[in-house]
N, C-alpha and C positions, 0 to 999 in steps of 0.2 A: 606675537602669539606663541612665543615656545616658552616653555615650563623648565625653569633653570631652578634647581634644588639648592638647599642654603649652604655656601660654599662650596660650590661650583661654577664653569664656566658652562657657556650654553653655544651650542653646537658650531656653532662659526666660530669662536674666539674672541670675539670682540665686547662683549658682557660676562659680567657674572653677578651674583646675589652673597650679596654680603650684608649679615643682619636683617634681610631684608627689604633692601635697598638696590635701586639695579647701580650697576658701576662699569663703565667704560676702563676698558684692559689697557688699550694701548694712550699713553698720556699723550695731552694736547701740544702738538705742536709751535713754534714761534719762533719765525724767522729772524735772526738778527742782523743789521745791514753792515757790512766791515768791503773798504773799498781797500786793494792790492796794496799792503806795506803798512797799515793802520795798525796800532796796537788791540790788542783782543781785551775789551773790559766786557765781560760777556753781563747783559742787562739784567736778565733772571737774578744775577746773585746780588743785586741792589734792590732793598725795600724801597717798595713805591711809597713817594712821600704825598699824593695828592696833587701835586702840579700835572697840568696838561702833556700827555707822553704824545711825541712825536712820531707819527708813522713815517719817518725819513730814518728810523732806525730800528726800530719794531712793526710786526707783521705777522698776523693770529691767523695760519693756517687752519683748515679745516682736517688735519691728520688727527684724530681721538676727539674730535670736537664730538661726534655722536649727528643724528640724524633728525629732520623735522619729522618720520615715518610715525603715524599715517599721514603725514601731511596738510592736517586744519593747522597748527599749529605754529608759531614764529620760529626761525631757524637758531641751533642752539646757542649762536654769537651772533649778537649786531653789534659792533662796537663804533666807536666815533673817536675819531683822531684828528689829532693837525697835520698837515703836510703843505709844506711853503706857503705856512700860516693859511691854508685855506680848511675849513671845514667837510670831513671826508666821512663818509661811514662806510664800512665793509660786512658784510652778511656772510657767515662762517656755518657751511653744514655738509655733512659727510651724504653724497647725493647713493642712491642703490638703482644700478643702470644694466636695464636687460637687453638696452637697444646699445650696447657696445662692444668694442673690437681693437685691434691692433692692426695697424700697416709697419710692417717690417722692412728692412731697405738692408739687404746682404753686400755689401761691397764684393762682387767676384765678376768674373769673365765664364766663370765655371758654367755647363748647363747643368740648373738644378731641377728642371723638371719640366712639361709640355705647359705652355700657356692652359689653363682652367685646370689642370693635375692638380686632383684631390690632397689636402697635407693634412697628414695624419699624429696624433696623440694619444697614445697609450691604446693604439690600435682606431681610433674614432677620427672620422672626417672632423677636424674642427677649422678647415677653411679651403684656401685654396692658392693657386700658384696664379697671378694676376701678370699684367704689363711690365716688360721689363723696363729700364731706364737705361741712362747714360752711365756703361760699368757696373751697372747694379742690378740682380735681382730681386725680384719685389713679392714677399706676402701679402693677402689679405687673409685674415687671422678672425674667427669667432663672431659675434653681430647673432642676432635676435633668433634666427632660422635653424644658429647651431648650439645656443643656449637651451633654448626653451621647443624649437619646433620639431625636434626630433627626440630620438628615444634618452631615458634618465642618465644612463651611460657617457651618452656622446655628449648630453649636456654638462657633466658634472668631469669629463674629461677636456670641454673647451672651457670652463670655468679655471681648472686645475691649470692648464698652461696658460691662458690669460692673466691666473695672477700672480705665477712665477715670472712670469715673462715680464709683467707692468715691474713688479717689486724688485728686478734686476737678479733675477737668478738664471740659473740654467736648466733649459728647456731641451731637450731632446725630440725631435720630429722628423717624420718618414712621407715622404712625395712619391705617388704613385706612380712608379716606372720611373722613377727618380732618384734624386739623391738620400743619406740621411744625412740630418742636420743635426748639429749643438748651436742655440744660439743664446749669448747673455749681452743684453743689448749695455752698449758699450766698448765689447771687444768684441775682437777678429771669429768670426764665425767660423766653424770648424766642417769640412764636408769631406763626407765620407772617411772622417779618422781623421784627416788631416786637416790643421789651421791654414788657413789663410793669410798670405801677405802684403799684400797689397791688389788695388783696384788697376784696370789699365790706366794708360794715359789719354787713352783717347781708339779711336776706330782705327781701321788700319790705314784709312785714307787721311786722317787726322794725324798719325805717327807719320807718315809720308810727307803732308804738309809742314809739321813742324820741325824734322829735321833734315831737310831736302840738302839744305847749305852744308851739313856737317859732314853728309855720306860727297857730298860733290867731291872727284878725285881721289876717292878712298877704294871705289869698289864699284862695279860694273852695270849692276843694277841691284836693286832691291826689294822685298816683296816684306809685306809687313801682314803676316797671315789673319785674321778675325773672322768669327762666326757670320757678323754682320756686315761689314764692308772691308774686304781684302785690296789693301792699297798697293801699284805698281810704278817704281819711280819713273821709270823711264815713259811711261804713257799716262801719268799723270799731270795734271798742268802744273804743278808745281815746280815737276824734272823738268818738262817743256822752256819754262820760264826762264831757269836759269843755266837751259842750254845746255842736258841731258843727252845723251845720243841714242839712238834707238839699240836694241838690243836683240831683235826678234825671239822677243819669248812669247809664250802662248800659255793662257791662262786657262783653266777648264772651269765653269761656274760663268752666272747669268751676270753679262757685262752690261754695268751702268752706265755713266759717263765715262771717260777715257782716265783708264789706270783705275779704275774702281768697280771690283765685281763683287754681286752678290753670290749666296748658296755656293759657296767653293766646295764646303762636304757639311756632316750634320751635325746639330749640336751636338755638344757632350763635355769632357772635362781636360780634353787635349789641346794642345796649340792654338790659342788664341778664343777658347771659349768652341775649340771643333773638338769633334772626334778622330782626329789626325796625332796618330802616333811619328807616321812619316809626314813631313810637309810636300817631300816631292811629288807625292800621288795629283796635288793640286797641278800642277804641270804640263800642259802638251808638248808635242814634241816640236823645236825649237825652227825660225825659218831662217837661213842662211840669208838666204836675199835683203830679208829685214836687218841683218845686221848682228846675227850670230856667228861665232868661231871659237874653235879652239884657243883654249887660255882666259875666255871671258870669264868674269867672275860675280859670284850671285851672294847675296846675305840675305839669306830668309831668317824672318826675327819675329815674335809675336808680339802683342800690343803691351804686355807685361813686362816685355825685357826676360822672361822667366825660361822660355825656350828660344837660341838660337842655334842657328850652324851657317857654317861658309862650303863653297862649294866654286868649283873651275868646272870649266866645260872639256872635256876632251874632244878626241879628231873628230868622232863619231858625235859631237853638240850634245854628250849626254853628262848632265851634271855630275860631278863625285867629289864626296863631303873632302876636304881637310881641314886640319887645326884652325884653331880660330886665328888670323894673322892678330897679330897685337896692336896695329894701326886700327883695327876696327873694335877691340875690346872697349876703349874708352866710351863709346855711342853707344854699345849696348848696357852698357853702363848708367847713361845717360838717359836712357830710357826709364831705365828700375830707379833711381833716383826722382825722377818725376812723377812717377806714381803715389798715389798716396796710399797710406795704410789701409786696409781694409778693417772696414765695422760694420757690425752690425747694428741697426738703428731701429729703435721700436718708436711709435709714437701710438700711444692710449686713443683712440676716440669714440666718442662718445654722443649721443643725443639727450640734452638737457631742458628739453620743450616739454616735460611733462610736468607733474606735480610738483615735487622740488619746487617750482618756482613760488608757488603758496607762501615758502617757508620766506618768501621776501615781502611779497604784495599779496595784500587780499585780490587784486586784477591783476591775476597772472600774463595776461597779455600786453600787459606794461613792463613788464620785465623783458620781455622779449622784445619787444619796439624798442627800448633803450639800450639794449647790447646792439641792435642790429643798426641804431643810428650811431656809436660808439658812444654814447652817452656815460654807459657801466663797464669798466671794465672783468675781463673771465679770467681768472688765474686756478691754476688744477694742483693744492698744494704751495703757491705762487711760484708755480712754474708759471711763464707766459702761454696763451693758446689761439691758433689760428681760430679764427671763426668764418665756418663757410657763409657765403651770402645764401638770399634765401628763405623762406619760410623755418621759423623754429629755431632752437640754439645749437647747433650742430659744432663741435670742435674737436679741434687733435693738439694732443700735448705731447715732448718729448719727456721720455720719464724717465731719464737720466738728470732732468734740470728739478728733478720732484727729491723730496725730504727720504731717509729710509722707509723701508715700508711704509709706504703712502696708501697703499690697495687693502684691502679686505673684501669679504665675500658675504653673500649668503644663501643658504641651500636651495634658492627659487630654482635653476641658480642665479645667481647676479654679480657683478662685480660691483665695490662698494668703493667709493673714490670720491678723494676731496674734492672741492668744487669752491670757490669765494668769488662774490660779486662786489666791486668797488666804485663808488659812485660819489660826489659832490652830497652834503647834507641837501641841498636846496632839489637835488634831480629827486634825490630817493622819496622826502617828502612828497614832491610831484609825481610820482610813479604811485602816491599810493602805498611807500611805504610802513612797517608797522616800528613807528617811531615811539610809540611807549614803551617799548623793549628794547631802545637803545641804552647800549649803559659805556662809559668811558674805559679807554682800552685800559688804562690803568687801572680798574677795577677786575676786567677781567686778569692782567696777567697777576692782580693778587688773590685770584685763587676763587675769586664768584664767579657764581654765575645768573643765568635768568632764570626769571619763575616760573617761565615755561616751559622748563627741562626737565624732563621724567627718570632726570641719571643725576649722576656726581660723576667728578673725574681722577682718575686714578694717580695724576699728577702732571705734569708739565716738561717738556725738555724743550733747550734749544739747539737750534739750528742755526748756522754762518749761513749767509747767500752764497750759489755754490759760485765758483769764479768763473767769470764770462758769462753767468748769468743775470738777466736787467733783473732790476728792483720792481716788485711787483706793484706799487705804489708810482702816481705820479713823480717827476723830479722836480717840475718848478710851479710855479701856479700857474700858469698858461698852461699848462696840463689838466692841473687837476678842477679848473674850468671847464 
């Protein structure tokens, strides 16, 4: 419904009127398959000569394929290929999704912000601070409530980062009583001005655990500080095991199992994911009886490796910091090595249970029966995509594994993102597919299209499959069975 003038684009970017004619901006995508050390004969620059092209090497994403909207209509690609000689068709349509969102995965120990802390974009709520994980905190990003259910602003400011964010750029965001954020999914997320470099290794009970053997002999006890579980060698079963001595130290913070305390101090972006500039604040005062004395010796380390210090006890059992001995540098060493880089991870998801599916089957609930008994395979751009069980087509792509700009928008608002359905000739017929609009993929990669496409396209690029990513196609025929 928008009125695009002749020679011009129209308000999203993604059409313009040329002569007359509506025309798709960004060209169609088309994956080409190259397995690690192949020579590059990229397929696009060879005329199709009419023989059956192989989807075991080609692969018609939905990036500028254009859209079945309003949706009576067939999707703007059905093509039909071979793949380990089995007859396959794939359905190619750029789906427009108001019921979608981003889960983000920040690799840090850092606190970024109070579990449900509002996250903000260009001043607008467009989500929230959800469940942390293992080393990682976790967004939930945009979905239908911050699209469309609130005022134009907020919408058109969760749209803006949604599709910086999908198309791999740099997003800037603010967490209430929280941190600020840069994140470009991909790389090291940056908080508060500073990058990030790597994830822990693990908990502090978990750092305790794994290097119980290497500290044995080296040092008197150890305290391995974290927000979440503060691990203690000497009363942990792991020192126990292998015949640790006691040390009578006293830990302040809610004691779990033996050597493992929770709430030691409060979140924040200090020592181990605390607010601990000093570690020794976590501390009581030490019991002789237990097995304290003068000379004994302490290494408080965080689960990063990123903050340490050593410490002796004087007459008085009160710890005081010196040099690192150099018999213990190598462990803390050993730690940071273990950790892994930190990134930030977006995955796109989405609900594809609505009309879109028309653009497959006139019985739209045959499309959905058949992804959800794995019948059809979902690829988003052929990226691969989880699919939740469950009522409806619900999925999460990583959009690292997606082509260049794969996303676009439109002012509802909505995000606009590829979407391809892959399925056996013999399923799709039986689903009710619309098989008179199947045309051979070599027809399309020379440059046709169907007649039920209300555009042209503005031309075609390829794409290498990115490395480490599967083929969105089956690999042998027991697959694509």
């Amino acid at each position: 419904m928008c009125y695009i003038a002749e020679g011009r684009s129209g308000a999203c970017d993604r059409y313009a009127n040329e002569g007359g004619e509506l025309v798709r901006l960004d060209p169609l995508t088309i994956l080409q398959n190259r397995d690690e050390g192949a020579p590059v004969v990229p397929f696009l620059d060879r005329e199709w000569d009419g023989d059956i092209v192989s989807g075991d090497e080609t692969f018609i994403t939905a990036v500028g394929s254009g859209t079945t909207y309003p949706d009576y209509k067939p999707a703007p690609f059905i093509v039909a290929s071979k793949v380990a000689d089995a007859d396959m068709i794939t359905v190619v349509t750029e789906g427009i999704f108001s019921y979608c969102g981003a889960k983000v995965k920040l690799d840090t120990d850092r606190h970024l912000g109070s579990e449900c802390a509002p996250v903000r974009a260009e001043g607008e709520v467009i989500g929230h601070v959800t469940t942390s994980e293992y080393g990682s905190q976790m967004l939930s990003l945009g979905g239908v409530n911050h699209l469309t259910g609130g005022s134009k602003k907020e919408g058109r400011a969760t749209c803006n980062a949604l599709l910086a964010l999908c198309n791999g750029e740099n997003v800037e965001l603010t967490i209430d009583k929280g941190a600020e954020l840069e994140i470009t999914a991909g790389q090291a997320p940056v908080v508060n001005g500073l990058r990030e470099e790597r994830m822990r290794v693990g908990c502090g009970s978990a750092t305790v655990g794994m290097f119980a053997a290497q500290w044995k002999g080296l040092v008197d006890e150890v305290v391995v500080v974290d927000d979440h579980i503060t691990g203690v060698m000497s009363e942990h079963q792991a020192g126990k095991v292998i015949g640790w001595d006691p040390t009578g130290i006293r830990i302040k913070g809610r004691r779990s199992t033996p050597g493992r305390y929770f709430q030691v101090a409060e979140p924040g972006t200090g020592w181990g994911g605390t607010d601990l500039t000093d570690p020794l604040t976590i501390l009581d005062t030490w019991q002789e009886a237990k097995g304290a004395r003068p000379g004994l010796s302490l290494l408080m380390v965080s689960t990063t490796g990123e903050n340490a210090a050593y410490y002796e006890l004087n007459d008085d059992l009160i710890p005081v910091q010196h040099e690192m001995p150099d018999r213990l540098k190598p462990s803390v060493a050993r730690i940071e090595e273990n950790c892994e880089p930190s990134l930030a991870s977006v995955l796109f998801m989405a609900g594809a249970g609505g009309s879109l599916r028309s653009g497959v089957t006139e019985n739209p609930v045959s499309l959905t029966r058949s992804v959800q008994s794995r019948l059809t395979r979902v690829t988003v751009g052929g990226a691969p995509v989880f699919t939740w069980p469950g009522g409806g087509i619900t999925f999460m792509a990583d959009v690292t594994q997606m082509p260049k700009h794969a996303f676009g928008y439109v002012p509802t608002p909505a995000l606009v993102a590829p979407i391809e359905f892959t399925m056996s000739a013999a399923d799709y017929a039986a689903l009710g597919g619309h098989m008179d609009y199947v045309m051979p993929i070599g027809e399309a990669l020379k440059g046709a299209r169907g007649r039920q496409n209300d555009h042209r396209l503005s031309g075609q690029r390829a794409e290498w499959r990115k490395d480490g990513a599967p083929w969105p196609l089956p690999r042998d025929k027991a697959q694509a069975k």
